[in-house]
Backbone as CSV, one residue per row, in Angstrom:
resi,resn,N_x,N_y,N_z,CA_x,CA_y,CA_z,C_x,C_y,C_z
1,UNK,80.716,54.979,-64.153,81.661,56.019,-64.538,82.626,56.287,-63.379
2,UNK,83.627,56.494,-63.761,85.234,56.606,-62.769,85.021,57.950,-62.130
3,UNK,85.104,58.373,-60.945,85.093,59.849,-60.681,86.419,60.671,-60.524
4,UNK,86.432,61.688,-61.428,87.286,62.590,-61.706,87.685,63.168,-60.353
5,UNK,89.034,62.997,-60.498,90.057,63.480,-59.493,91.026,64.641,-59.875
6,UNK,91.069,65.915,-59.314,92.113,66.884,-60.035,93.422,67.248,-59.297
7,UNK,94.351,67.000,-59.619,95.366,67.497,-58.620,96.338,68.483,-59.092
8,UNK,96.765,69.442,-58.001,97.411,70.713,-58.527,98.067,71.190,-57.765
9,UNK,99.800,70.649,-58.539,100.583,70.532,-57.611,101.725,70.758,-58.372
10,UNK,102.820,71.618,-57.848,103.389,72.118,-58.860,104.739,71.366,-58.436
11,UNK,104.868,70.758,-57.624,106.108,69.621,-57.182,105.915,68.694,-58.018
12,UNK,106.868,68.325,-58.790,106.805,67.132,-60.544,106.400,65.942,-59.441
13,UNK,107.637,65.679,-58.331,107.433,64.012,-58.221,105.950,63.752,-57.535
14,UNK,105.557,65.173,-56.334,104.402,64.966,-55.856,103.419,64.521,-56.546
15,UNK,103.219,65.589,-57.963,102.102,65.606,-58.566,101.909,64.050,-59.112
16,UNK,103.110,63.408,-59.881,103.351,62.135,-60.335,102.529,60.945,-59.640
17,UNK,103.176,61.044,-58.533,103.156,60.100,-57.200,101.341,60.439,-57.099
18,UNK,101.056,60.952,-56.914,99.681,61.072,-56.697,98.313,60.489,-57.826
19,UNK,99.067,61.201,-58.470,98.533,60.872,-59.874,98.537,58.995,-60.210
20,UNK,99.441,58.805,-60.068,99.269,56.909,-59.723,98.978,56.208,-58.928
21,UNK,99.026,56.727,-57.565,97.867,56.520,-56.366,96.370,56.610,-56.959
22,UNK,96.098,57.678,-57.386,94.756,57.830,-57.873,93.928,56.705,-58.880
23,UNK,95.024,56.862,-60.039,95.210,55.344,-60.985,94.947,54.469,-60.371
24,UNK,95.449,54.089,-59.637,95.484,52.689,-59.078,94.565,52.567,-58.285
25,UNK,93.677,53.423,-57.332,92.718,53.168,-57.079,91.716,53.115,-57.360
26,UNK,91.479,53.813,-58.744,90.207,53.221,-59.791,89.731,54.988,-60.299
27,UNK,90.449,56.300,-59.796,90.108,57.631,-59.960,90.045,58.002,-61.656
28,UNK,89.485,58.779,-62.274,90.234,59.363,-63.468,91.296,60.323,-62.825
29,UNK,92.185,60.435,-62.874,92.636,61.306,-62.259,93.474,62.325,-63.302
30,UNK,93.617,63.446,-63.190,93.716,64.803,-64.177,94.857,65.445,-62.912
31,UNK,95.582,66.510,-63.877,97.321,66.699,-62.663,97.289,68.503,-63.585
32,UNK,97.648,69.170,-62.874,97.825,70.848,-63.456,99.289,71.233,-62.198
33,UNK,100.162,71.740,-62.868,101.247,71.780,-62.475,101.220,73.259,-61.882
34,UNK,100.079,74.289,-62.163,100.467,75.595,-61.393,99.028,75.683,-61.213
35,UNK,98.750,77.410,-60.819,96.956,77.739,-60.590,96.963,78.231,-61.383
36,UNK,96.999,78.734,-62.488,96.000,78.880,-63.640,95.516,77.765,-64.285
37,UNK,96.831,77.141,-64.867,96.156,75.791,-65.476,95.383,74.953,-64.565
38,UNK,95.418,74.894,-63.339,94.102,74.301,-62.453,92.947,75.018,-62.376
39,UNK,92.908,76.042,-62.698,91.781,76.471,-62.680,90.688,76.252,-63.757
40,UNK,92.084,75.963,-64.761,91.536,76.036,-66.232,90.928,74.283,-66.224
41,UNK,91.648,73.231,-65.778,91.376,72.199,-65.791,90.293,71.975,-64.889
42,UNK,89.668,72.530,-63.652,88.749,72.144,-62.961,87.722,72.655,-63.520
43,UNK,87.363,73.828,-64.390,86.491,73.950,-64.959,86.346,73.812,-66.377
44,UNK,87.451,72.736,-66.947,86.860,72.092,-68.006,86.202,70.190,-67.950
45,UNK,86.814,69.876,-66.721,86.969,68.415,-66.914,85.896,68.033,-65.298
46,UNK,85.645,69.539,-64.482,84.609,69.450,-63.163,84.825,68.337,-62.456
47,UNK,86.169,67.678,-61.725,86.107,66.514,-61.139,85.587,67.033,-59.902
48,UNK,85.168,65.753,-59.320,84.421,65.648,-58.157,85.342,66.036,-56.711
49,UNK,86.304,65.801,-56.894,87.618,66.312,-55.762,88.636,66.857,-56.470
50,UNK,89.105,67.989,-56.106,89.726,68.810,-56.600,91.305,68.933,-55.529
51,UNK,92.379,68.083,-55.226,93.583,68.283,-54.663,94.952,69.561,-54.688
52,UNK,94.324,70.490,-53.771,95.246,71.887,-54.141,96.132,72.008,-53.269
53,UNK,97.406,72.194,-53.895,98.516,72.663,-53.157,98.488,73.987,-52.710
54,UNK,98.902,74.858,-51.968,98.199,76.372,-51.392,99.742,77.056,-52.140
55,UNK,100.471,76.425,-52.088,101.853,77.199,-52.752,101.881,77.122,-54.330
56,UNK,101.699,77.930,-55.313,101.381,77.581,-56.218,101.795,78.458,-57.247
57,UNK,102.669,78.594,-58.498,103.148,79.376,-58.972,102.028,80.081,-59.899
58,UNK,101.869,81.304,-60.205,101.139,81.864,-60.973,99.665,82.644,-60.419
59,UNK,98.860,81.341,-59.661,97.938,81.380,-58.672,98.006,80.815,-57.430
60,UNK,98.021,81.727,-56.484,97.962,80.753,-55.115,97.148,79.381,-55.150
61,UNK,97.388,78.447,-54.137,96.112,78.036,-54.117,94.880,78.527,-53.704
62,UNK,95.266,79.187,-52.478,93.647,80.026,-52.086,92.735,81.234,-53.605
63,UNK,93.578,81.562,-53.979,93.028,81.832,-55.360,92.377,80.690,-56.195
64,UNK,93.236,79.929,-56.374,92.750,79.001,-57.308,91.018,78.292,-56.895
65,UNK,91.237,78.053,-55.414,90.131,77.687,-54.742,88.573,78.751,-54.882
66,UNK,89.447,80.170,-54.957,88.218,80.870,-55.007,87.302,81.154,-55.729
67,UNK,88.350,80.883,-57.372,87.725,80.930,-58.405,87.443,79.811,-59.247
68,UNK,87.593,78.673,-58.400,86.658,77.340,-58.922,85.422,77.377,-57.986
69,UNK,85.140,77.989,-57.019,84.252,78.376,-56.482,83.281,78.983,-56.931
70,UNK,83.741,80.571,-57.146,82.817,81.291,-57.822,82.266,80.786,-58.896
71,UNK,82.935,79.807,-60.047,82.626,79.220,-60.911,81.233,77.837,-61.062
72,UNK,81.834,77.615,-59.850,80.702,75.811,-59.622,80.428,75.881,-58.311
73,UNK,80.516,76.682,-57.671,79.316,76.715,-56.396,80.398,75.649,-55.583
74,UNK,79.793,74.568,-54.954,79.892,73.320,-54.352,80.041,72.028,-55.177
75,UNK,79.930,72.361,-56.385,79.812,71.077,-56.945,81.196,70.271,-57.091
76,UNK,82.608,70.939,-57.012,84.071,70.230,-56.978,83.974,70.786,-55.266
77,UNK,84.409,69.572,-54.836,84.965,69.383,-53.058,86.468,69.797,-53.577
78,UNK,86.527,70.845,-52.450,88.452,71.145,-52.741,88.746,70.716,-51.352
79,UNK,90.325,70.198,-51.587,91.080,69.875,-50.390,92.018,70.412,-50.828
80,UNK,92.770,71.475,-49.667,93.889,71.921,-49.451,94.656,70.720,-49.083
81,UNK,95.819,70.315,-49.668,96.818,69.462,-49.711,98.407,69.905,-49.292
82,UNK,98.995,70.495,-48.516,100.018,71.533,-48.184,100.833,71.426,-46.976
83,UNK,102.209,72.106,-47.221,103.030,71.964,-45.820,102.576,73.654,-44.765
84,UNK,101.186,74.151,-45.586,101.197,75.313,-44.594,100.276,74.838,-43.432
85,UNK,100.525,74.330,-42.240,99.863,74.094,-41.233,99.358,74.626,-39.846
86,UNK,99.886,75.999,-40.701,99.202,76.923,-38.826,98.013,77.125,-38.608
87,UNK,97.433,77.493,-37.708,95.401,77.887,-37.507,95.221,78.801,-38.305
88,UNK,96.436,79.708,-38.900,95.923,81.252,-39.768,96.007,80.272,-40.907
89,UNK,96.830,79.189,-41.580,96.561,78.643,-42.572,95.719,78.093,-43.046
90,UNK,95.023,76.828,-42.156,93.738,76.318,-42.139,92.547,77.736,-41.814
91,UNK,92.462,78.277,-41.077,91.351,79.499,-41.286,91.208,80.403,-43.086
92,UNK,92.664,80.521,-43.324,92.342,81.062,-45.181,91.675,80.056,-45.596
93,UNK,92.469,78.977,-45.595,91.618,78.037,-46.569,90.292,77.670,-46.451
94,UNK,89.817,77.772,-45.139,88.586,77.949,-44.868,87.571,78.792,-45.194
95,UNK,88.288,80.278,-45.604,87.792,81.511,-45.928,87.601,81.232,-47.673
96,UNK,88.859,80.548,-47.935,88.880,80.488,-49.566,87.693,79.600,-50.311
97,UNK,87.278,78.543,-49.203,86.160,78.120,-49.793,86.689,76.213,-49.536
98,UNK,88.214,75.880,-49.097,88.118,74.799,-49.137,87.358,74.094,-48.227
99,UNK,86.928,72.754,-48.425,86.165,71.629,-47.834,87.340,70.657,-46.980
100,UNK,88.377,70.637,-47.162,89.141,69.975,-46.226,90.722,70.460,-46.286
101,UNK,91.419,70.643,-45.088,92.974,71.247,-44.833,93.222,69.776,-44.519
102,UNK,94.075,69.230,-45.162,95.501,68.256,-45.289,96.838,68.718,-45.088
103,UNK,97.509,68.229,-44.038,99.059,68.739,-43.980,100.038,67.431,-45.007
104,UNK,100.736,67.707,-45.487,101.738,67.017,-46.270,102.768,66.711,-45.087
105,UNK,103.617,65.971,-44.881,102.690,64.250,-46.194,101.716,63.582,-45.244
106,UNK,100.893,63.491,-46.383,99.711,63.078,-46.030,99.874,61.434,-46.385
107,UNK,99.331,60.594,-45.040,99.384,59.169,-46.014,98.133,58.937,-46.418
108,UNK,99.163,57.659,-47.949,97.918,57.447,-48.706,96.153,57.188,-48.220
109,UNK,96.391,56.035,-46.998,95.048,55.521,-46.331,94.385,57.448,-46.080
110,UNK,94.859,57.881,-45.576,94.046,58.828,-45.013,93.691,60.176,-46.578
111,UNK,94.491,60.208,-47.282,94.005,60.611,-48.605,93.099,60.367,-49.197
112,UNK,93.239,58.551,-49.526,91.908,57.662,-49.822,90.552,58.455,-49.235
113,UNK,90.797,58.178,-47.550,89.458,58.440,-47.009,89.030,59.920,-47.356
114,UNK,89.769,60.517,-47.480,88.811,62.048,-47.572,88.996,61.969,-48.877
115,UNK,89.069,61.637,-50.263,88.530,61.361,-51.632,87.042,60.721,-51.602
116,UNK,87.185,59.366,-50.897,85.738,58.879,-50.723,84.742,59.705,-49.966
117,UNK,84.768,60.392,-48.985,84.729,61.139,-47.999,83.701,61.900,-48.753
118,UNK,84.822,63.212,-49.508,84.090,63.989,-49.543,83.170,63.490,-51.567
119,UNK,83.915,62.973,-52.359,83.567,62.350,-53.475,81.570,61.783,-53.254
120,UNK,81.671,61.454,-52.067,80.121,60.505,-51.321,79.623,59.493,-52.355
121,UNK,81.001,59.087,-52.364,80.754,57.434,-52.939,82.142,57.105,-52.952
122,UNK,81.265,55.678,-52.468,82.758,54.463,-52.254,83.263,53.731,-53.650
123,UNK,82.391,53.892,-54.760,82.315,52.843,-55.574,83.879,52.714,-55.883
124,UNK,84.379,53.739,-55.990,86.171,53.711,-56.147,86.895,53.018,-55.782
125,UNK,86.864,52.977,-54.211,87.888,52.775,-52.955,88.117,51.207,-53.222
126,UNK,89.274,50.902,-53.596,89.477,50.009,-53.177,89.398,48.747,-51.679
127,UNK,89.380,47.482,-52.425,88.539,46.453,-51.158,89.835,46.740,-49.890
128,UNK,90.811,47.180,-50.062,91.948,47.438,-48.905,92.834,48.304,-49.232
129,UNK,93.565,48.562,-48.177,94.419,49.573,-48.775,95.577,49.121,-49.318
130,UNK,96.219,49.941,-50.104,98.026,49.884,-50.862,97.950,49.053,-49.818
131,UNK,99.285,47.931,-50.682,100.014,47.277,-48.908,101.317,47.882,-48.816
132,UNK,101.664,48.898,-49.316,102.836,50.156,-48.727,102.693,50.996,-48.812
133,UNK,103.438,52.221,-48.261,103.233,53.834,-48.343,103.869,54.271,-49.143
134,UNK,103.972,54.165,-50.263,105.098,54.390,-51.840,105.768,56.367,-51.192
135,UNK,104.570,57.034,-49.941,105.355,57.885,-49.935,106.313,58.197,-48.866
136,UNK,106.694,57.197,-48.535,107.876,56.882,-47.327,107.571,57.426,-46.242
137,UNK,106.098,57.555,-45.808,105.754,58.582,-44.675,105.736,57.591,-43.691
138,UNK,105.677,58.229,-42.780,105.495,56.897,-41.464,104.096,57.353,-40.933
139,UNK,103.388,55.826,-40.283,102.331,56.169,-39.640,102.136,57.762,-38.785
140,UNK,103.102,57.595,-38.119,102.451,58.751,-37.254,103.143,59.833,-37.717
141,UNK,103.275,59.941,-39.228,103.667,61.238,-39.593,102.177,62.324,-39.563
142,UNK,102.336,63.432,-39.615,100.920,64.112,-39.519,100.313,64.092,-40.822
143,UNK,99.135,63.643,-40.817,98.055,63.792,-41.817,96.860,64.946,-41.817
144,UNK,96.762,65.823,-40.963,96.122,66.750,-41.314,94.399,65.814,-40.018
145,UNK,93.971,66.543,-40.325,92.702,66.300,-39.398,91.769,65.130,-40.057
């Protein structure tokens, strides 16, 4: 069975772009364009990694995070996915309950790894990585920790 991937992201091309990264690496992957409907989608479809944008119309992400939380305990790994990168940013999200702070743009290789990462199975991951960065990032753009 494919492991469910959720992403929630209210940027069209982001969410897109991701969403076929995921595809293509073997994910089911599931897309909610604000925080309610992510909230609504992580607790109908329970993927195993849950991709949250922290800017988020309707529901923050740190909301959104809190109440897929309260809902399923530990059982969806959330990653904050976001351009908010200060120590007070990563500390909310920490507070909110996420499992990993990502700064945007994040490249794909290092996305991959914290899907497998926190997912705790490889069966997905492809035998190598993309052989391009479809998101025009450059290596040493920041990826988050």
């Amino acid at each position: 069975m494919r492991r469910r991937v959720l992403i929630v992201e209210d940027n069209d091309d982001a969410r897109r772009l991701m969403h076929r990264l995921l595809q293509m690496w073997g994910y089911d992957a599931r897309a909610a364009e604000d925080g309610p409907s992510g909230v609504e989608a992580a607790l109908a479809h329970r993927p195993a990694v849950a991709l949250i944008d922290l800017g988020l119309p309707g529901l923050d992400g740190y909301e959104v995070a809190r109440r897929i939380r309260a809902k399923t305990g530990a059982a969806v790994r959330l990653v904050a996915l976001t351009g908010y990168g200060e120590p007070e940013d990563r500390d909310r999200a920490a507070d909110a309950g996420f499992d990993l702070h990502l700064l945007k743009p994040v490249h794909p290789d290092r996305l991959l790894q914290a899907i497998v990462d926190l997912a705790g199975d490889d069966s997905n991951a492809p035998v190598s990585p993309p052989p391009s960065d479809p998101t025009g990032s450059s290596p040493g753009s920041p990826a988050g920790p």
